[in-house]
Backbone and ligand atoms as CSV (ligand in chain L), in Angstrom:
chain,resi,resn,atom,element,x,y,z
A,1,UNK,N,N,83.307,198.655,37.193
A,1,UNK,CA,C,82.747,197.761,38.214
A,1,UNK,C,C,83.524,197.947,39.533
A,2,UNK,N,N,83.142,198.292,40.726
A,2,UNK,CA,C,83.265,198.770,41.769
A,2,UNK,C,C,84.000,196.818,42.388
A,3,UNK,N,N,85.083,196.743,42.830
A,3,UNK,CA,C,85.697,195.606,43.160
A,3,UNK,C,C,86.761,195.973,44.430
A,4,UNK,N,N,85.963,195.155,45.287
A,4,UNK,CA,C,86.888,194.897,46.900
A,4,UNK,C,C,87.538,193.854,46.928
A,5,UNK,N,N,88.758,193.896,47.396
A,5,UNK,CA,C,89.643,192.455,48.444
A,5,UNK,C,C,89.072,192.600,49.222
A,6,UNK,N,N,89.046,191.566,50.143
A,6,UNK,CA,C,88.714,191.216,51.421
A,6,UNK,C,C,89.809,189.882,51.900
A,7,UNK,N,N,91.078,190.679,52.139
A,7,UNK,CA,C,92.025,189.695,52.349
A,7,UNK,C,C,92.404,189.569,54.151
A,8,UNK,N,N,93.026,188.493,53.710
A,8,UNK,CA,C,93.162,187.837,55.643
A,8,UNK,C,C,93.884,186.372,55.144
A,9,UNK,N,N,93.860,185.619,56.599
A,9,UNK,CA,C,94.725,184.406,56.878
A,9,UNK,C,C,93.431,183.403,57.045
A,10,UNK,N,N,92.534,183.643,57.488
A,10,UNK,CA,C,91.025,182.635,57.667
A,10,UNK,C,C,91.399,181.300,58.004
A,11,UNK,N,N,92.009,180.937,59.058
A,11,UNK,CA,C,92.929,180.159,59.770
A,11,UNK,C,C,92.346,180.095,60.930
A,12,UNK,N,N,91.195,179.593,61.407
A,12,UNK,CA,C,90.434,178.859,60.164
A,12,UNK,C,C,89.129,180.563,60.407
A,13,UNK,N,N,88.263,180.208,59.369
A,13,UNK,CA,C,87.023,181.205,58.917
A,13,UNK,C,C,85.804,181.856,60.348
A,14,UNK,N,N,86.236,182.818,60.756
A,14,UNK,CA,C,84.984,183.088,62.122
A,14,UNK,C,C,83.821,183.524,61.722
A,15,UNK,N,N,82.746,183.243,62.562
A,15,UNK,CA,C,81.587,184.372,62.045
A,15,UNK,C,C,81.794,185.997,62.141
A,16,UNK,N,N,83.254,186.455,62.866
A,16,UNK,CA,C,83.147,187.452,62.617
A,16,UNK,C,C,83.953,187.840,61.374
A,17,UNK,N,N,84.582,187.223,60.673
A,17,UNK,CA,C,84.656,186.818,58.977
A,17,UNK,C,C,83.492,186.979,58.364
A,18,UNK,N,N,82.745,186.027,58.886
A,18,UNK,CA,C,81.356,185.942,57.600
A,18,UNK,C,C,80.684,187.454,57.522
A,19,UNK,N,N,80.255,187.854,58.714
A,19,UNK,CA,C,79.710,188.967,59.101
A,19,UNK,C,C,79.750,190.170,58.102
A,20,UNK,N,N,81.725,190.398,58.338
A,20,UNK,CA,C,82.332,191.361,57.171
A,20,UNK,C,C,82.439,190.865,55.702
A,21,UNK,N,N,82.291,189.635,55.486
A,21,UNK,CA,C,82.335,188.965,54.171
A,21,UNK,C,C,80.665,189.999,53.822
A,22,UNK,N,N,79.612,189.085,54.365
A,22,UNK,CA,C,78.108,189.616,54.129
A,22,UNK,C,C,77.708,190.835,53.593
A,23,UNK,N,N,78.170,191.630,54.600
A,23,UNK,CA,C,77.978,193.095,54.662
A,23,UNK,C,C,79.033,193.830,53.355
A,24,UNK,N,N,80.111,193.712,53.330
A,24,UNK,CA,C,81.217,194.330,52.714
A,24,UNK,C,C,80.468,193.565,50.892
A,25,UNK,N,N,80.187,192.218,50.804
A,25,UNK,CA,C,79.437,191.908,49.473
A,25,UNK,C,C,78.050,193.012,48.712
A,26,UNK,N,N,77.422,193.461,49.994
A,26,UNK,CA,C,76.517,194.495,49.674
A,26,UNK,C,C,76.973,195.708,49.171
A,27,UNK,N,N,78.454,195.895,49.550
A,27,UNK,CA,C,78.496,197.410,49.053
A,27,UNK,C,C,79.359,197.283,47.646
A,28,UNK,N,N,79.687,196.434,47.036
A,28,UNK,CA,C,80.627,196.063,45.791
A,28,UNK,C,C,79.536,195.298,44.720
A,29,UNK,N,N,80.325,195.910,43.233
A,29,UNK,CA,C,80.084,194.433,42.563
A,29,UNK,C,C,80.264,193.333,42.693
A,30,UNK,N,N,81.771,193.167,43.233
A,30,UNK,CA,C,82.197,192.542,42.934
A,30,UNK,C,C,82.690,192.233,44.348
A,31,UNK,N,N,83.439,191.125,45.154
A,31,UNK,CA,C,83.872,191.352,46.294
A,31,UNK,C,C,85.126,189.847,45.746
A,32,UNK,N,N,86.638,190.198,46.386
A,32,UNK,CA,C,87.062,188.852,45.874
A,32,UNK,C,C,87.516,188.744,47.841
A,33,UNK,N,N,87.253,187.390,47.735
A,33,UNK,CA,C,87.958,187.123,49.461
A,33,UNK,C,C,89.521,186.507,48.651
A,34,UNK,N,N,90.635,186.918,49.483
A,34,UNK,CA,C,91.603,186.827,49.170
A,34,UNK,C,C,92.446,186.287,50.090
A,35,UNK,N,N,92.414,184.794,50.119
A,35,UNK,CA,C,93.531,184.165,51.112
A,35,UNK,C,C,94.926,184.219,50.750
A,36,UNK,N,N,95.450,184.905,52.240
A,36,UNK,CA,C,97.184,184.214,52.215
A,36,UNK,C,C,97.629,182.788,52.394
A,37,UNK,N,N,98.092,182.628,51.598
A,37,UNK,CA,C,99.440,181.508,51.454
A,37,UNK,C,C,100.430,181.514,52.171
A,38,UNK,N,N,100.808,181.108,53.062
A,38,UNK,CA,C,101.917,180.756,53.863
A,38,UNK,C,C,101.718,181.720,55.175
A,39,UNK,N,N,100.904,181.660,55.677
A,39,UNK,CA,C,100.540,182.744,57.056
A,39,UNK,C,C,100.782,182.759,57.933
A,40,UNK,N,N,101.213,181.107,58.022
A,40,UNK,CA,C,101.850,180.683,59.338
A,40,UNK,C,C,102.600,179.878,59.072
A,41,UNK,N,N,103.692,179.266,59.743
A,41,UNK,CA,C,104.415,178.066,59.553
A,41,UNK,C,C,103.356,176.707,59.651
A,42,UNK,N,N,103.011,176.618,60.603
A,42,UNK,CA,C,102.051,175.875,60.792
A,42,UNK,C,C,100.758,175.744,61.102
A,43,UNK,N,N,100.077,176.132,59.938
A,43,UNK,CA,C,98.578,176.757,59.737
A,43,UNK,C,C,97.643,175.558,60.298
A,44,UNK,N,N,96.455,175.925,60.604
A,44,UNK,CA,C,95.565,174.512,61.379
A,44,UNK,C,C,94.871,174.254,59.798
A,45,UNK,N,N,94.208,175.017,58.922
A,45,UNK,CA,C,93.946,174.571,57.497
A,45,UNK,C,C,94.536,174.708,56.319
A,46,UNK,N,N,94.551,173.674,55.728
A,46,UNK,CA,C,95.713,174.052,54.411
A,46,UNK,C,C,94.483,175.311,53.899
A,47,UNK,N,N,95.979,175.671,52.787
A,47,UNK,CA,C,94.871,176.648,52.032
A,47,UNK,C,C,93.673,176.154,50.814
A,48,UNK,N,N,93.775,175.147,50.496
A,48,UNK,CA,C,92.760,174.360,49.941
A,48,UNK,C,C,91.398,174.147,50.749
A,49,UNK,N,N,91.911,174.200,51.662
A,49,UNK,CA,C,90.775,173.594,53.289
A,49,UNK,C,C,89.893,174.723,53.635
A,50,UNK,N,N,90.735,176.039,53.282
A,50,UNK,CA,C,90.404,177.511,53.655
A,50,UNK,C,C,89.463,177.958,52.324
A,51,UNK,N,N,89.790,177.614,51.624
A,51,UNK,CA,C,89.721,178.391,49.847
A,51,UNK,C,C,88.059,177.471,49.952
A,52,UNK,N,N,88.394,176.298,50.119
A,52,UNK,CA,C,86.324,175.203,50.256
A,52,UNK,C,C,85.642,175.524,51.151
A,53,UNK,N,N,86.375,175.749,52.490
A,53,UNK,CA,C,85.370,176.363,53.134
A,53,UNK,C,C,84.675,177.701,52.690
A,54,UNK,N,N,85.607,178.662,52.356
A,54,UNK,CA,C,84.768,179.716,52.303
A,54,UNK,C,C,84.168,179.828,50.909
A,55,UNK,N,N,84.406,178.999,49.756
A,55,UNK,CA,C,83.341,178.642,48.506
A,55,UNK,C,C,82.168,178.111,49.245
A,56,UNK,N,N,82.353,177.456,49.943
A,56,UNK,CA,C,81.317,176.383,50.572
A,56,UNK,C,C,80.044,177.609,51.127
A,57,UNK,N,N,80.520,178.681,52.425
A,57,UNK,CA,C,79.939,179.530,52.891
A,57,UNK,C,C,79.461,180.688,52.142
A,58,UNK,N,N,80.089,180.648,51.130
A,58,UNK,CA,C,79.861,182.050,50.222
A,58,UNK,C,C,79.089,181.343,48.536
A,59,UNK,N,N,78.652,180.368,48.661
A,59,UNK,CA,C,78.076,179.845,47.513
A,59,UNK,C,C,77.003,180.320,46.957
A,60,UNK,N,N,76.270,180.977,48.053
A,60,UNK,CA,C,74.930,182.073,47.532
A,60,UNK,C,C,74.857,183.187,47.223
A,61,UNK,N,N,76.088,183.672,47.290
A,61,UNK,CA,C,76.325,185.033,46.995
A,61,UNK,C,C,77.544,185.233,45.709
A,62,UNK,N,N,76.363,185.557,44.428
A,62,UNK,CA,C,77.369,185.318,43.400
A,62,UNK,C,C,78.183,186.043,42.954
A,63,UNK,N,N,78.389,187.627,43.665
A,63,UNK,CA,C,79.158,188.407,43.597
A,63,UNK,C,C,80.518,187.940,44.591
A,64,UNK,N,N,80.708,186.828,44.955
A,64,UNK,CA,C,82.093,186.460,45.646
A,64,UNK,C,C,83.042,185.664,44.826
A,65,UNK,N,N,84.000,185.904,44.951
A,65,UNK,CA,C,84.988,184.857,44.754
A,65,UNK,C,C,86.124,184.767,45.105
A,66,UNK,N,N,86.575,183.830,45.781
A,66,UNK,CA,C,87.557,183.084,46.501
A,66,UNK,C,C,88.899,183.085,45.617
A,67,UNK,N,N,90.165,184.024,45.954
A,67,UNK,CA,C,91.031,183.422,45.303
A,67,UNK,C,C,92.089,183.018,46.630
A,68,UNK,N,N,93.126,182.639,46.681
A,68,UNK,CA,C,94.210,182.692,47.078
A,68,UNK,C,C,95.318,183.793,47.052
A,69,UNK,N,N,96.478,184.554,47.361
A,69,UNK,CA,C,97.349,185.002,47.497
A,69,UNK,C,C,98.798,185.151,47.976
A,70,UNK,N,N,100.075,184.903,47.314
A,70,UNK,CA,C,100.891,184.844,47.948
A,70,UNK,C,C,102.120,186.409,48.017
A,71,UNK,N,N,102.480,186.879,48.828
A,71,UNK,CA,C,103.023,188.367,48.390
A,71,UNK,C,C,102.668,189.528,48.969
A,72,UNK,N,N,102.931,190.507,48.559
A,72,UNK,CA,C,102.265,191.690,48.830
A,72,UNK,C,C,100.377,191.633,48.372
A,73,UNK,N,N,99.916,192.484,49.682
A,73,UNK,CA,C,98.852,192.329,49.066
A,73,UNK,C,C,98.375,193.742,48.216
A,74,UNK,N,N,99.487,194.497,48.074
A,74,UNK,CA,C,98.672,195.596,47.006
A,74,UNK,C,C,98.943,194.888,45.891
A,75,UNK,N,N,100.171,193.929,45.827
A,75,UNK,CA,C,100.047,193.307,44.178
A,75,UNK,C,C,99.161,192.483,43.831
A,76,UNK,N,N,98.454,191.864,45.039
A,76,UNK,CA,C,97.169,191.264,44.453
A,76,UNK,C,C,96.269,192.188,43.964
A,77,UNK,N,N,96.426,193.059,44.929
A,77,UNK,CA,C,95.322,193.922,44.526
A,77,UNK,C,C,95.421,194.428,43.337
A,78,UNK,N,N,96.555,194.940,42.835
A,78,UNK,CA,C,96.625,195.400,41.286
A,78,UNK,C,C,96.553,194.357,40.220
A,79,UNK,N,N,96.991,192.942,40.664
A,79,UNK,CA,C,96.110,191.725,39.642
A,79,UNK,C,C,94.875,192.228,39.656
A,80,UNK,N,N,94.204,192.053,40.434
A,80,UNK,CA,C,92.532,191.826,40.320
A,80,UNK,C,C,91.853,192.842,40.224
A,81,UNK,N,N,92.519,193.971,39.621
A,81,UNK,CA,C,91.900,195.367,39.602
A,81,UNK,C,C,90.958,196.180,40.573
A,82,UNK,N,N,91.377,195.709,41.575
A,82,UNK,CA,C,90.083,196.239,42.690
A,82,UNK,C,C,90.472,196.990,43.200
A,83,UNK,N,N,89.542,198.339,43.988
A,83,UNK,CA,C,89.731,199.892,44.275
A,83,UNK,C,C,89.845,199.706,45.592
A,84,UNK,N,N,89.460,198.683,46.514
A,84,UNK,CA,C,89.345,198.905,47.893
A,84,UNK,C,C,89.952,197.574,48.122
A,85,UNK,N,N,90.466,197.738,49.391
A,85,UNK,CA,C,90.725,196.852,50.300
A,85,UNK,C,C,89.641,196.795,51.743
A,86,UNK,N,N,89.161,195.365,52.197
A,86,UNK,CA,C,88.304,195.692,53.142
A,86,UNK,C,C,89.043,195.242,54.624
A,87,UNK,N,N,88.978,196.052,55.270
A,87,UNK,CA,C,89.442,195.139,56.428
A,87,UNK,C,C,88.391,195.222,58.306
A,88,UNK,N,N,88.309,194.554,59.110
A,88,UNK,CA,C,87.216,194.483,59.831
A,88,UNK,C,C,88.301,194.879,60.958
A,89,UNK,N,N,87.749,195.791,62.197
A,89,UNK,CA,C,88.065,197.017,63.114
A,89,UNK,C,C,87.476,196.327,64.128
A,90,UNK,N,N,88.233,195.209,65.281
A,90,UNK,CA,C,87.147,194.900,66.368
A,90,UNK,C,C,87.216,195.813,67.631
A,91,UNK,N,N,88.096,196.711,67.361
A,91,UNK,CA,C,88.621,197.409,68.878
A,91,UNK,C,C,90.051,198.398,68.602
A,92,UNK,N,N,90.425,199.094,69.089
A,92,UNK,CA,C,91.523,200.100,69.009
A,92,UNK,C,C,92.598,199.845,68.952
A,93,UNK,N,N,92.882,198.375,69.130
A,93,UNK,CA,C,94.247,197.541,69.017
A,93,UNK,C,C,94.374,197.571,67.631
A,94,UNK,N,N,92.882,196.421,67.132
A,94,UNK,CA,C,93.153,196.465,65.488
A,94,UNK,C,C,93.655,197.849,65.158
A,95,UNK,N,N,92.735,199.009,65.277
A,95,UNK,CA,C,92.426,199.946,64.740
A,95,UNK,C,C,94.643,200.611,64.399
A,96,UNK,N,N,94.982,200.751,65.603
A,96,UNK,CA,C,96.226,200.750,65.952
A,96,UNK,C,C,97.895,200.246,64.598
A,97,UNK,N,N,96.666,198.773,64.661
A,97,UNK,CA,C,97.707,197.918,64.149
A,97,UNK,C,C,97.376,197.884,62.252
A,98,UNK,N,N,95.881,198.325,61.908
A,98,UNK,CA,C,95.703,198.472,60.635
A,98,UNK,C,C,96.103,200.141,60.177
A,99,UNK,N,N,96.044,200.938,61.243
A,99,UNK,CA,C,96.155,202.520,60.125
A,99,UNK,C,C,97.526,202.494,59.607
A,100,UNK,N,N,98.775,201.886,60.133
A,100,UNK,CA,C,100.286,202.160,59.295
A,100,UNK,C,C,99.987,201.162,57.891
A,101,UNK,N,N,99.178,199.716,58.489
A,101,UNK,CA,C,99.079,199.148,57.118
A,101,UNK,C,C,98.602,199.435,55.789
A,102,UNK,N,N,97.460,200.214,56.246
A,102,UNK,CA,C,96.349,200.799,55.197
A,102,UNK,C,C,97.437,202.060,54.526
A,103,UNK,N,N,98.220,203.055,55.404
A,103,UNK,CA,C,98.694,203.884,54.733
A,103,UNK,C,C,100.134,203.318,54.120
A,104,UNK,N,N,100.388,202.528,54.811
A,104,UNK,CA,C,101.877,201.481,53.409
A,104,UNK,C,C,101.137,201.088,52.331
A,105,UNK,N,N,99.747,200.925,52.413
A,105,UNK,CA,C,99.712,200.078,51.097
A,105,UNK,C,C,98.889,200.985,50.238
A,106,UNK,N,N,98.601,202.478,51.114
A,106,UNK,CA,C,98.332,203.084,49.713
A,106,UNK,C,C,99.463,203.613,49.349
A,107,UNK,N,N,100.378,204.009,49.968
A,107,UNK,CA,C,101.476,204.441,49.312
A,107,UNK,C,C,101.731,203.682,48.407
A,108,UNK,N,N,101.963,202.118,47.783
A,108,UNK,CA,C,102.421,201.100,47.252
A,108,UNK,C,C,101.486,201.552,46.311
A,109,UNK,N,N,100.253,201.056,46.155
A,109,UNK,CA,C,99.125,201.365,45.390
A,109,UNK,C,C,98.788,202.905,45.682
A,110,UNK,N,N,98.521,203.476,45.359
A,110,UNK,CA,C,97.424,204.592,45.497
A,110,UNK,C,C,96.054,204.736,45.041
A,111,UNK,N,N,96.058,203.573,43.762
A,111,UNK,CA,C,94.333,202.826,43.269
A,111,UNK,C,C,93.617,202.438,43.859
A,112,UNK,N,N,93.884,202.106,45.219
A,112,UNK,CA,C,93.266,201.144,46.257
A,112,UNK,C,C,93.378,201.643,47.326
A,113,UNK,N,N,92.061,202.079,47.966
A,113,UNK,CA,C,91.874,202.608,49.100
A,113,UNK,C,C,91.508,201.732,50.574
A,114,UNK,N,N,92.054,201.593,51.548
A,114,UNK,CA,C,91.670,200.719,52.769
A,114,UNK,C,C,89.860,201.095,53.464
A,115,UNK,N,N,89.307,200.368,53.579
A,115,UNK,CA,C,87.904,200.756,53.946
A,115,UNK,C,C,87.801,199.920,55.064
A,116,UNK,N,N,88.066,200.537,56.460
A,116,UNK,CA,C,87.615,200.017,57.719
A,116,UNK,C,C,86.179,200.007,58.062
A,117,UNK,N,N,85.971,198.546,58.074
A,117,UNK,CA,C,84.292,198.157,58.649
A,117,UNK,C,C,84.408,197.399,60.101
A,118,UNK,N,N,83.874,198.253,60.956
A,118,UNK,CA,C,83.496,197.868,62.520
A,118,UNK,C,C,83.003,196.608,62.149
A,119,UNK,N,N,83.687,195.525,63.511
A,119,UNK,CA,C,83.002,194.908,63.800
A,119,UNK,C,C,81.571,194.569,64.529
A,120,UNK,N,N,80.626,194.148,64.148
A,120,UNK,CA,C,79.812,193.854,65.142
A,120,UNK,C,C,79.848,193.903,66.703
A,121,UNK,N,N,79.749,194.254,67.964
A,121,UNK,CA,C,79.705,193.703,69.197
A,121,UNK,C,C,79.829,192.435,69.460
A,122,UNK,N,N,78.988,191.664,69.105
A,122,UNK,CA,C,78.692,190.555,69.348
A,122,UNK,C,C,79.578,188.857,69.144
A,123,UNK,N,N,80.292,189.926,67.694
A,123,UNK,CA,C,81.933,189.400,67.823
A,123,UNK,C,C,83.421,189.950,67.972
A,124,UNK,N,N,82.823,190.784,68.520
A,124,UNK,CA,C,84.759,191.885,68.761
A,124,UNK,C,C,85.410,190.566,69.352
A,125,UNK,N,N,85.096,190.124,69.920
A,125,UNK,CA,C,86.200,189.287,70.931
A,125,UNK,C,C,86.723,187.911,69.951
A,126,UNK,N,N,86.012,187.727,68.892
A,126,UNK,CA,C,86.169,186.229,68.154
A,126,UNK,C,C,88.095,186.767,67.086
A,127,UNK,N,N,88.870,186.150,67.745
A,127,UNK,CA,C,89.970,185.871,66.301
A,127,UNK,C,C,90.439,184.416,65.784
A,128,UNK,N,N,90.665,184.557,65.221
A,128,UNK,CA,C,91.391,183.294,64.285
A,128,UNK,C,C,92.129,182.824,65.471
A,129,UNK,N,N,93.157,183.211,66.439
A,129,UNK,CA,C,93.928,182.588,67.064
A,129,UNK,C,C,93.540,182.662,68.412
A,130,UNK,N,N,92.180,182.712,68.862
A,130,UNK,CA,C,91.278,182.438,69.953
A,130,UNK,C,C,91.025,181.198,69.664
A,131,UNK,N,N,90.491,181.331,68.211
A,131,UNK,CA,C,89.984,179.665,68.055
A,131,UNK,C,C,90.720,178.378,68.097
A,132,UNK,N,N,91.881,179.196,67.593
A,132,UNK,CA,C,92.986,177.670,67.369
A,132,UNK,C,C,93.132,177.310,68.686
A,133,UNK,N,N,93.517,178.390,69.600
A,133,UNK,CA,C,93.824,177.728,71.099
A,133,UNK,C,C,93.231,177.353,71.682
A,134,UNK,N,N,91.393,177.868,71.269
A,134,UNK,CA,C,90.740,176.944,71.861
A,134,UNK,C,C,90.471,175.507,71.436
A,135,UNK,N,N,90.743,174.775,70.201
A,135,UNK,CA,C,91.021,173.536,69.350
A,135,UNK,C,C,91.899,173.241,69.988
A,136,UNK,N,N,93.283,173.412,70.674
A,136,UNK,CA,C,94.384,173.228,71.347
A,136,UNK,C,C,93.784,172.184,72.127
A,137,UNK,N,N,92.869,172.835,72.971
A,137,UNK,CA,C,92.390,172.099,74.510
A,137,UNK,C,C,91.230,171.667,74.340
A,138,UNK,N,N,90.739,171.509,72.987
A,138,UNK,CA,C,90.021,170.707,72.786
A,138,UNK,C,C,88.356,171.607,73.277
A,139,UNK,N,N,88.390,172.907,73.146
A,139,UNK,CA,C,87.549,174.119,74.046
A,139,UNK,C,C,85.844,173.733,72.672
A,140,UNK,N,N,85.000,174.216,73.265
A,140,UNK,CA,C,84.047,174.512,72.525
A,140,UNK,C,C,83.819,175.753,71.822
A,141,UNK,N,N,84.090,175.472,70.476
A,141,UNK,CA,C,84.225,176.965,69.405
A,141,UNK,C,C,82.406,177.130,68.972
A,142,UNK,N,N,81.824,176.110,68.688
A,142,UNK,CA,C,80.577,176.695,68.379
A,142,UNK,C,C,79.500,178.216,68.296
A,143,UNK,N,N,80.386,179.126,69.196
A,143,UNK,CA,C,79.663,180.382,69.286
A,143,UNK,C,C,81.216,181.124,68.562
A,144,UNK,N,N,81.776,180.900,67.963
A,144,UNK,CA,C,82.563,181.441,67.067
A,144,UNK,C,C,82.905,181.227,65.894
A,145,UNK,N,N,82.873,180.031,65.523
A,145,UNK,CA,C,82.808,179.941,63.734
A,145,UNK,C,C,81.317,179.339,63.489
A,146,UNK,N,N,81.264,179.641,61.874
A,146,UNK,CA,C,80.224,178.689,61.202
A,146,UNK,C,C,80.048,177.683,61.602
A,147,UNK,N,N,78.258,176.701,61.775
A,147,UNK,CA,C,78.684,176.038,61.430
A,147,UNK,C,C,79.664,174.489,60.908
A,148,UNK,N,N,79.521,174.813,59.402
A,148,UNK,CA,C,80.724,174.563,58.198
A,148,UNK,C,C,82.158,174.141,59.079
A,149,UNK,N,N,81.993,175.368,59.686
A,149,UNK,CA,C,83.811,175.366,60.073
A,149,UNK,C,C,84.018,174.356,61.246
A,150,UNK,N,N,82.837,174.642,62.235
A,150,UNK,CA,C,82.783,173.460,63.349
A,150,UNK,C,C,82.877,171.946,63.168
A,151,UNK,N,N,82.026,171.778,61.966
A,151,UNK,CA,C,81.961,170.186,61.769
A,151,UNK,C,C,83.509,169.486,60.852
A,152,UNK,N,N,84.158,171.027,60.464
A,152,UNK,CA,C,85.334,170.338,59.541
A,152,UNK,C,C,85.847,169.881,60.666
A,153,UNK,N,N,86.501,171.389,61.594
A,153,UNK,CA,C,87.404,171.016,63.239
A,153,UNK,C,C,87.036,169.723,63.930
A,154,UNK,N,N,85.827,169.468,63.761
A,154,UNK,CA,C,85.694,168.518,64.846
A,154,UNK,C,C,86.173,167.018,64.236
A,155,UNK,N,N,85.790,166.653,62.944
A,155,UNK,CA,C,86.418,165.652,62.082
A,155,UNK,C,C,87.925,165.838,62.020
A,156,UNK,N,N,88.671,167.013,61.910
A,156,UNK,CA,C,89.817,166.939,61.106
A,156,UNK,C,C,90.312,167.167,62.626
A,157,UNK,N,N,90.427,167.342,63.715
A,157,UNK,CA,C,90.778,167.482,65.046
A,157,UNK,C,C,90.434,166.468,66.151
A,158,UNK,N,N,89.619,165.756,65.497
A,158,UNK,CA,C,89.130,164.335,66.294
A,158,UNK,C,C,88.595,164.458,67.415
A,159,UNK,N,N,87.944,165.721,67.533
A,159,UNK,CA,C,86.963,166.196,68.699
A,159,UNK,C,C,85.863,164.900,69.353
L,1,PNS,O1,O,93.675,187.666,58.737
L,1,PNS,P1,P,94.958,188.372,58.958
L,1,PNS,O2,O,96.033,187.385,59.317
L,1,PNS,O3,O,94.833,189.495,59.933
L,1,PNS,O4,O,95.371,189.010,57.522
L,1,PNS,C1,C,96.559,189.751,57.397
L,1,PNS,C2,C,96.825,190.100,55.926
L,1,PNS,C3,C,96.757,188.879,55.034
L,1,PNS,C4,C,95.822,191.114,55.450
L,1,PNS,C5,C,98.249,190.742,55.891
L,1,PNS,O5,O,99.137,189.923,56.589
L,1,PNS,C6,C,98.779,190.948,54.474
L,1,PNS,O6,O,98.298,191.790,53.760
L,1,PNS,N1,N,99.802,190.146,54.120
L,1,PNS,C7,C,100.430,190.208,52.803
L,1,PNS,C8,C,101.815,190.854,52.904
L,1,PNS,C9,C,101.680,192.356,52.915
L,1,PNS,O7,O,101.255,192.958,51.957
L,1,PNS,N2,N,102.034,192.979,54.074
L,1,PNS,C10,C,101.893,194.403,54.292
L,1,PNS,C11,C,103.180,195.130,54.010
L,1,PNS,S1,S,102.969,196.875,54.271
């Protein structure tokens, strides 16, 4: 059975998350999204908060599942027996900042291959820590996360 990570910090979840979640589910049996644990000192969602949301968003697609992770992530990866790692490419910075990672962690693993999937256009510009700063000032995220993710922020941020 053909099985991807799709690991990250999802601090909190973007549509340009979902996007690569969507797409990257089509090409696997199996797809596990794999949150880090401790990503930040002071994360805006616990990882419980992170782990429901994205059950919540990924509930129709029964080839997903949500675990958590704390560690290296090739040792997750060798828990969960999966051949690929997925990771999403919005621009030449990422690109930059993922090729030493992808080749440390096949060195670590060599079972598990890194599979860079372009982002969309339409969200190159969306990150996890665009959004928080825009929650900072209280900014309108709506054209960047779910959603799901908007109505948690706006309750749990007192928007
Ligand atoms: O969403 P992010 O924050 O870009 O995800 C980064 C993540 C979780 C993929 C990366 O930080 C990671 O793999 N962390 C686990 C520790 C690890 O294995 N580091 C690489 C050492 S070569």
């Amino acid at each position: 059975m053909a099985t991807a990570v799709f690991p990250g910090s999802f601090d909190p979840v973007t549509l340009g998350h979902m996007d690569l979640i969507k797409r990257a589910s089509g090409m696997f049996d199996k797809l596990i999204i794999g949150v880090l644990v401790n990503s930040s000192k002071q994360p805006l969602c616990t990882i419980e908060e992170r782990i429901c949301i994205l059950e919540e968003l990924t509930k129709n697609i029964p080839s997903i599942e949500v675990m958590s992770f704390d560690g290296l992530l090739v040792d997750f990866v060798h828990q969960t027996g999966a051949d690929t790692v997925i990771r999403g490419i919005r621009n030449s910075a990422d690109f930059e900042y993922e090729l030493p990672l992808a080749q440390a962690n096949y060195k670590l693993n060599n079972k598990a291959d890194t599979l860079f999937l372009a982002t969309l256009p339409e969200y190159s510009y969306i990150s996890s820590s665009a959004v928080k700063e825009l929650i900072r000032y209280k900014g309108d995220i709506k054209e960047f996360v779910p959603d799901v993710v908007c109505k948690f922020i706006m309750q749990k941020c007192n928007y």
